[in-house]
C-alpha positions in Angstrom: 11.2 5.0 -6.3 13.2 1.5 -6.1 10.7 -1.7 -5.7 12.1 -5.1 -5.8 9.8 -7.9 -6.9 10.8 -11.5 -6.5 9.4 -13.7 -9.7 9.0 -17.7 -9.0 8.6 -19.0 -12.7 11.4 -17.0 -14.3 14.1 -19.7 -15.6 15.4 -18.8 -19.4 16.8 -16.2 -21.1 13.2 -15.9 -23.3 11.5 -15.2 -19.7 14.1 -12.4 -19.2 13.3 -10.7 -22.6 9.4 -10.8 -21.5 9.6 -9.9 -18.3 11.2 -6.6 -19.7 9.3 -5.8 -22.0 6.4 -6.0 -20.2 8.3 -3.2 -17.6 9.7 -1.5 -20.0 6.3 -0.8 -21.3 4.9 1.5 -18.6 5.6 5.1 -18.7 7.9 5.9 -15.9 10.2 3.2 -15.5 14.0 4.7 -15.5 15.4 1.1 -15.2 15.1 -2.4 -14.5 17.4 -5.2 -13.5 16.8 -8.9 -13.7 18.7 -11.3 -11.5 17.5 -15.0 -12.9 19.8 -16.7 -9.7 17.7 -15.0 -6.8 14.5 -14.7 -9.4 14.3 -10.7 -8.2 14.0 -7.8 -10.6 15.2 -4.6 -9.7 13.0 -1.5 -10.7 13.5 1.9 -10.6 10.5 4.5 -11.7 8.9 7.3 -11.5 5.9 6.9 -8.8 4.5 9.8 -10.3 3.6 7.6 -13.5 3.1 4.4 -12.5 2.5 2.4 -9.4 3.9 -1.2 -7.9 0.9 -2.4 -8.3 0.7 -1.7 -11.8 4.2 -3.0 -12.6 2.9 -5.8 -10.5 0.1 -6.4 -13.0 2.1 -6.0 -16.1 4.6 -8.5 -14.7 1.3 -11.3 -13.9 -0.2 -10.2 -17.7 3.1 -11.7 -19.5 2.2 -15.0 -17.8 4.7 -14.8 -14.5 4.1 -15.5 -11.2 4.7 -12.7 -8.4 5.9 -13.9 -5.0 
């Protein structure tokens, strides 16, 4: 499965390191790319393992805000 999710609040490098290893952190993601310009991270995972919603989650837990 391939989700994008658009982040408002994500302006630094440091907020690129978070917001990676807060996906990185959930079994089933295969990869994940973050474009700071357009403030959208690409993901790509395993729906079996984990949902949107819960990416979604992990994403709002290190402090970001999901558009």
């Amino acid at each position: 499965m391939k989700s994008v999710i658009k982040v408002c609040n994500m302006n630094t490098s440091e907020d690129i390191s978070n917001i990676n290893l807060a996906i990185s952190n959930n079994q089933g993601v295969i990869a994940c790319q973050i474009n700071i310009e357009s403030k959208q991270i690409e993901i790509i995972y395993d729906d079996y393992f984990i949902k949107l919603d819960n990416l979604i989650e992990s994403i709002e837990e290190a402090g970001y805000a999901v558009i």
